[in-house]
C-alpha positions as CSV (number, residue, x, y, z in Angstrom):
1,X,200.1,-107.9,-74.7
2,X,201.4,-105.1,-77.2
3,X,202.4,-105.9,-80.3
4,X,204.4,-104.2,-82.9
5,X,204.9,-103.7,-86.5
6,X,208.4,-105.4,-85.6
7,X,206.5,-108.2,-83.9
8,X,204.9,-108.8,-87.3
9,X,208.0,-109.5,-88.8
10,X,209.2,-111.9,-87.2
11,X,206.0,-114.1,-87.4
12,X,206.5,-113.9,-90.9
13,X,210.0,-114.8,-91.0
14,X,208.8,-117.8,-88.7
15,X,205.8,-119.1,-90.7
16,X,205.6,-122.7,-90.6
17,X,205.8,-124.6,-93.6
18,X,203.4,-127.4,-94.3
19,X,204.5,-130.2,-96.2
20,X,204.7,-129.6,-100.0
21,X,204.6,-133.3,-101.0
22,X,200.6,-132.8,-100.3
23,X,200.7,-129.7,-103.1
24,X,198.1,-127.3,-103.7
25,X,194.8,-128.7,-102.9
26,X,191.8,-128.3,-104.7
27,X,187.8,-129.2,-103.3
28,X,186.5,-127.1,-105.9
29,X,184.3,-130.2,-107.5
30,X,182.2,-129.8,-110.3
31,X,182.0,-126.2,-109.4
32,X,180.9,-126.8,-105.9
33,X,183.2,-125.1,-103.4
34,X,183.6,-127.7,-100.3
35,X,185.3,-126.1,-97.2
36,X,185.6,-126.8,-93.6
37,X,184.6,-125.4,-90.0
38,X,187.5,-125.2,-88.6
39,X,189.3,-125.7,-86.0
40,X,185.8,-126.6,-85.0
41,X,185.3,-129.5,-87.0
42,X,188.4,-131.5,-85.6
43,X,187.0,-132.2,-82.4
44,X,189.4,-132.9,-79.7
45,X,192.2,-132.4,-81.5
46,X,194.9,-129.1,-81.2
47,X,193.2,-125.7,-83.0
48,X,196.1,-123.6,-83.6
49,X,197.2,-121.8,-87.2
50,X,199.1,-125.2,-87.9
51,X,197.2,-127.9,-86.9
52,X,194.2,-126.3,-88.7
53,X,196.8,-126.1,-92.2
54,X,198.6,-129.6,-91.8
55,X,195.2,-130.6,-90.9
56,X,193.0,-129.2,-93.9
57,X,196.0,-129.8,-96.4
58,X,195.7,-133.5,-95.3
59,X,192.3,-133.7,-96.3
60,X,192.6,-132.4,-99.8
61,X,190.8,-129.3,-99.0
62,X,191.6,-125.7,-99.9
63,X,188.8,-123.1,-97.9
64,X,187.6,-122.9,-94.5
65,X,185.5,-121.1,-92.0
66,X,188.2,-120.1,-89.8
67,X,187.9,-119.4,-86.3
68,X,189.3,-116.1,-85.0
69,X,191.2,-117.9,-82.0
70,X,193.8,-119.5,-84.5
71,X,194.8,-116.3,-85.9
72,X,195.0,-114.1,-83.1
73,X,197.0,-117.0,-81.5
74,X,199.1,-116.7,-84.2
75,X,199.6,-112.9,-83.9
76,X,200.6,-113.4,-80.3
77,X,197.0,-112.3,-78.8
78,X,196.1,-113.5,-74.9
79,X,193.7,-116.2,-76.3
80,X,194.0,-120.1,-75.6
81,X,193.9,-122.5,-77.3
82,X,192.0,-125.5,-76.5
83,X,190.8,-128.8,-77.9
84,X,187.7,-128.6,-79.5
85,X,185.2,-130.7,-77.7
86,X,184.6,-134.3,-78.9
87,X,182.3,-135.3,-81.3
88,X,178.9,-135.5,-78.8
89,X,180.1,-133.7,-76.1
90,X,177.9,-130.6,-76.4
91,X,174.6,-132.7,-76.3
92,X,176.0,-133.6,-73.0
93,X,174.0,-130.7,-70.6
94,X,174.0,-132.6,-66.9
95,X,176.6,-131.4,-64.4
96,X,176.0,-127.7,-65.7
97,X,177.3,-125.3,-62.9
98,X,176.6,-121.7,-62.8
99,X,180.6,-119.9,-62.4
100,X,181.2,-118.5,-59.0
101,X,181.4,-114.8,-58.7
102,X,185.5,-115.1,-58.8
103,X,185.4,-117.4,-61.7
104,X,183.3,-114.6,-63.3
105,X,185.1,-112.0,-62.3
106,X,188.2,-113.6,-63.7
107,X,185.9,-114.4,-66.8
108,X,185.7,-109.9,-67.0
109,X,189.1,-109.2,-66.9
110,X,190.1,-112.1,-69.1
111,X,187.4,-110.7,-71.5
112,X,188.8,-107.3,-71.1
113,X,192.7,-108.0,-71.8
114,X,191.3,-109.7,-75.3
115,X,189.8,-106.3,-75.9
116,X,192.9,-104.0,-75.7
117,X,195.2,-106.5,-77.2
118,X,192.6,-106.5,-80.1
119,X,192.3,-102.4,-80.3
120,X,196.3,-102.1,-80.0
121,X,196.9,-104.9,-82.8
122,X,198.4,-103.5,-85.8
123,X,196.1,-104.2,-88.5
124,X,199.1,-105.5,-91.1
125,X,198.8,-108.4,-88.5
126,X,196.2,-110.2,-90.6
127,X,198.2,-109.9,-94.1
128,X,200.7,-112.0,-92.3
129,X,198.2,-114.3,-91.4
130,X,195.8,-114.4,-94.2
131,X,199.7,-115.5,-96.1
132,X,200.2,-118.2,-94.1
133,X,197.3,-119.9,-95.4
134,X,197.4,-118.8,-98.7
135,X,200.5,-120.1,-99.4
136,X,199.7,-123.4,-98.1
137,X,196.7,-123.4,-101.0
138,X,194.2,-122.6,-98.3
139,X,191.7,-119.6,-98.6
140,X,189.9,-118.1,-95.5
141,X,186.5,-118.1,-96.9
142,X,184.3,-116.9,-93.8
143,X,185.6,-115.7,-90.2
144,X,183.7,-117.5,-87.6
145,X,183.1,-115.0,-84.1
146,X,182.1,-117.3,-81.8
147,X,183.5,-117.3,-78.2
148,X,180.5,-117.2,-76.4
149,X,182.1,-116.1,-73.2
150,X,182.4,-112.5,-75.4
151,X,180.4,-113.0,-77.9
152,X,180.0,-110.4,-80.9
153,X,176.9,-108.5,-80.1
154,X,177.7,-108.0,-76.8
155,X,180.6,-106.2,-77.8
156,X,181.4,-102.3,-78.1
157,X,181.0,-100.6,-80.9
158,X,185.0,-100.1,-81.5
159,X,185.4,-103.9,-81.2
160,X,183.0,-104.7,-83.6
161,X,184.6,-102.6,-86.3
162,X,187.5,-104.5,-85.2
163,X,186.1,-108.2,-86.1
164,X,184.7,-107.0,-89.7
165,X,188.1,-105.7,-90.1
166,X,189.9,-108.3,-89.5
167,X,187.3,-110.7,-91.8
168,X,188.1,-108.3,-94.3
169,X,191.5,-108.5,-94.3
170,X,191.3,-112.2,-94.1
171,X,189.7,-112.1,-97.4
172,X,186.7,-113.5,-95.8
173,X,183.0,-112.9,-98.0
174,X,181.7,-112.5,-95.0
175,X,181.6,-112.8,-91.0
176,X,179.1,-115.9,-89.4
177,X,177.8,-115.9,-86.0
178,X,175.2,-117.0,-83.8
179,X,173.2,-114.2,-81.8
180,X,169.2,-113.8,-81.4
181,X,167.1,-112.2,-83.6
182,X,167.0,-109.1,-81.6
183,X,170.9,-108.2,-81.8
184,X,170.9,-108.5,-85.3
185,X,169.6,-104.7,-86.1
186,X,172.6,-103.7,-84.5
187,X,174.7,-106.1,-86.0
188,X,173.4,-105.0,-89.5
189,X,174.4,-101.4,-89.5
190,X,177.8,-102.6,-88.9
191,X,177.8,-105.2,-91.9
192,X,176.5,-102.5,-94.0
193,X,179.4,-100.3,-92.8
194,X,181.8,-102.3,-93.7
195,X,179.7,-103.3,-97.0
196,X,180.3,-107.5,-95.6
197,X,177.3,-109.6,-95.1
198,X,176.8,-111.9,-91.9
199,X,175.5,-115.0,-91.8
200,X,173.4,-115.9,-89.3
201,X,173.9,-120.1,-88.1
202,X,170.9,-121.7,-87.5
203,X,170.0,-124.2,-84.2
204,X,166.7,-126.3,-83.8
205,X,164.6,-124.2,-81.1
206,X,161.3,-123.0,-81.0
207,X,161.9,-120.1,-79.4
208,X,160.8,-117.3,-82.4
209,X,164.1,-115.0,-81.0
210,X,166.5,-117.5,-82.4
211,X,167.2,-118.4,-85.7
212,X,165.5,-121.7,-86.6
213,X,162.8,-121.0,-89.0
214,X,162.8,-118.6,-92.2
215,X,160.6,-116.1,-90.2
216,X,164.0,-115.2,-88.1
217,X,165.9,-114.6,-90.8
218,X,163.6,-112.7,-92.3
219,X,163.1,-110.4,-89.6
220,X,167.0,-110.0,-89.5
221,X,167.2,-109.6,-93.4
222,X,164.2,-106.6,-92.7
223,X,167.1,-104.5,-90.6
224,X,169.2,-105.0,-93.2
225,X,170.5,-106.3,-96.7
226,X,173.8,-107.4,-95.0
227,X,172.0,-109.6,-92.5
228,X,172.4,-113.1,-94.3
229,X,171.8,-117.1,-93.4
230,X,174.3,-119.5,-92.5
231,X,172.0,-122.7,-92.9
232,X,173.1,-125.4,-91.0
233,X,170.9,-127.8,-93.2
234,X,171.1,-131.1,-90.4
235,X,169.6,-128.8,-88.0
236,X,167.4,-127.0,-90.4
237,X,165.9,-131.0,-91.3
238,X,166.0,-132.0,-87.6
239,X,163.5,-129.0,-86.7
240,X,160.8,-130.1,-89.3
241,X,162.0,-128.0,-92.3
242,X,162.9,-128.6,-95.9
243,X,166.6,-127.3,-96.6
244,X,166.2,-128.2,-100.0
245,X,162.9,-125.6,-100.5
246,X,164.9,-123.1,-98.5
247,X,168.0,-123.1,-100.2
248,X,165.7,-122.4,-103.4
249,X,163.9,-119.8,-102.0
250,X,166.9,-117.6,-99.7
251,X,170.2,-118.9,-102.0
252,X,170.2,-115.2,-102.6
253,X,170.6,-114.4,-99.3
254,X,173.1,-117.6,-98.2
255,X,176.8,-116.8,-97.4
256,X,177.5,-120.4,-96.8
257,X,175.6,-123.9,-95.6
258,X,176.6,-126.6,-93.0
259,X,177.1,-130.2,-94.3
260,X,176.5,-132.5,-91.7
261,X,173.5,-135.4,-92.0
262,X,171.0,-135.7,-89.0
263,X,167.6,-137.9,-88.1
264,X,164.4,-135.9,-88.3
265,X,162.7,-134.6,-85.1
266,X,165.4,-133.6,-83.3
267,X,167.1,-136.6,-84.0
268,X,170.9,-137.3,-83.5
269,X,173.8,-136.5,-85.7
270,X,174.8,-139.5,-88.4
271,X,177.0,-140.3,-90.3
272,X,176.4,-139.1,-93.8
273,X,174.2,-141.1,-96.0
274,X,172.6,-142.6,-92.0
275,X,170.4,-139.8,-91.3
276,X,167.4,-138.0,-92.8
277,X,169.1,-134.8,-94.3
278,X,169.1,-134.8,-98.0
279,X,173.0,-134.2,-97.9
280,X,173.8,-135.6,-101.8
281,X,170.2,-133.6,-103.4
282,X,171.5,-130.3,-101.8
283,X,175.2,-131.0,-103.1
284,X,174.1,-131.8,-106.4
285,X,171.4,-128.6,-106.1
286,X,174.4,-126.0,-106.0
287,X,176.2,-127.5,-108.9
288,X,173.1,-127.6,-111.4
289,X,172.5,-123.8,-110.1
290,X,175.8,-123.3,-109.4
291,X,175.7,-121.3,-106.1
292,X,178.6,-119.4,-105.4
293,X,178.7,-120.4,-101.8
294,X,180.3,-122.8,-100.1
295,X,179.2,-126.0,-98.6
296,X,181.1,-126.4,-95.3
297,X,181.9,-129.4,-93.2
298,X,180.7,-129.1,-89.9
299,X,181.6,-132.5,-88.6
300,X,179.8,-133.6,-85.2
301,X,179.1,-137.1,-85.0
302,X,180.4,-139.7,-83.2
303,X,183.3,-142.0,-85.0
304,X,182.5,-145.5,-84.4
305,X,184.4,-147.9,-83.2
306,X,187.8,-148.4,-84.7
307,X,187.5,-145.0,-86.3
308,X,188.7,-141.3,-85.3
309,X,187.7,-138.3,-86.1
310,X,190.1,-137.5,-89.4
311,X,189.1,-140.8,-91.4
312,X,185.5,-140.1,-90.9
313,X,186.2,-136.4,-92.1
314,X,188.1,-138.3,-94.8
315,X,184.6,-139.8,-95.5
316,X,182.8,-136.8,-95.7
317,X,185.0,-135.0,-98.1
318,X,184.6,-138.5,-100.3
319,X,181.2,-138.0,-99.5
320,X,181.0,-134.7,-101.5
321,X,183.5,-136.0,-103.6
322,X,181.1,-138.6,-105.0
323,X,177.9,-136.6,-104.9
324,X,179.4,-134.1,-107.1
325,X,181.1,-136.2,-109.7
């Protein structure tokens, strides 16, 4: 799909308005900047540009870790959008298929349309969009690349400049993703050429090429001073470590943490205040040091019964809310 300078116009001209009863929100509390994965985070719900805004506004929050597929939605790009999955569904690994060699195939060219439409795009593109959050109140704080069906370091080189750039003119502080250890050399040189760190999300593994333990990300900080840590502290606890020690040792090196609340040894996702993660010491950590980061909702338990995923959210927020006070 080409699209033109004209193009952008017209999006502008047709920005949706969210509603301005809500006014501008503000999770800045006690200094501690609370944000949201998004449309991640609002699982099986709608993940465009405005469902993530009317969505975010009606939590009271004002910063996210956006998603690329909302905005190049937005800019008319050949990307879907789908409902996130719900809260459980990716622990859910029986009935795995490999693709067939058509459903791959179609997988390439699908892959490969994204990648002209993204090289052709008019970089004024992201003003428009980067303004149709702001003026809602809501500041794109990190750009999240992960489509693993064309994920970021197994991109060219030209599309790669093309993701930092787009972070960039986002306003993003940096880019997050989740690649091994061993892509993440590559991946430096191109945060240090753009002069934006990129923050690294953790996973419990025990497998020393992923990032699970501080030795990976020291490795990738080694390659480069770019090369940063998105620690998801729920996973961090679940995999026998001590987010609180790490946060003291690497805050340096942090472009943002994940909030969630999980049991210890590999245990399941809770909600917060259920589980073993010390969610409310961490909180109150960044606003006695005063971190600059953000501490980001990643919401992935499972409502209970009689709830739904936006009141638990809800809770989460109040969570923070609370902690902070």
């Amino acid at each position: 799909m080409d699209f033109t300078r004209r193009d952008v116009g017209r999006i502008a001209l047709g920005c949706w308005p969210a509603a301005r009863l809500l006014g501008k929100p503000d999770s800045k509390f006690n200094g501690v900047q609370i944000g949201i994965n998004a449309p991640y985070s609002f699982r099986g719900m709608p993940g465009s540009a405005d469902d993530v805004i009317r969505d975010v506004l009606q939590l009271g929050l004002n910063s996210v870790e956006l998603r690329t597929q909302p905005v190049e939605h937005f800019l008319g790009g050949p990307v879907t959008i789908q409902k996130a999955a719900p809260p459980g569904a990716g622990q859910q690994k029986k009935g795995f298929s490999r693709p067939t060699p058509e459903q791959e195939e179609a997988l390439r060219a699908q892959i490969e349309e994204i990648r002209k439409w993204r090289l052709a795009l008019p970089r004024d593109g992201f003003k428009v969009a980067r303004e149709k959050f702001e003026n809602e109140g809501i500041f794109i704080d990190i750009v999240k690349i992960d489509d693993f069906t064309n994920r970021i370091d197994g991109m060219q080189d030209d599309e790669i400049d093309y993701c930092f750039e787009m972070a960039k003119a986002l306003g993003a502080r940096a880019i997050s993703c989740e690649p091994p250890v061993s892509k993440t050399q590559r991946l430096g040189a191109f945060a240090a050429k753009h002069r934006l760190r990129i923050g690294y999300h953790g996973h419990l593994s025990k497998d020393p090429g992923e990032f699970a333990q501080a030795a990976s990300w020291e490795k990738a900080y080694s390659y480069s001073k770019y090369n940063a840590i998105n620690l998801d502290i729920g996973h961090y606890k679940a995999a026998g470590g001590d987010p609180v020690a790490f946060i003291k040792q690497y805050h340096e090196r942090i472009t943002h943490i994940h909030l969630k609340d999980r049991k210890a040894d590999d245990g399941p996702n809770m909600p917060w205040g259920q589980g073993d993660t010390p969610v409310k010491e961490i909180l109150q950590l960044m606003r006695k040091e005063r971190y600059p980061f953000q501490a980001t909702i990643e919401f992935e338990y499972t409502p209970p019964e009689g709830s739904d995923v936006m009141t638990e959210i809800a809770k989460c927020v109040r969570f923070c809310k609370d902690a902070l006070a």
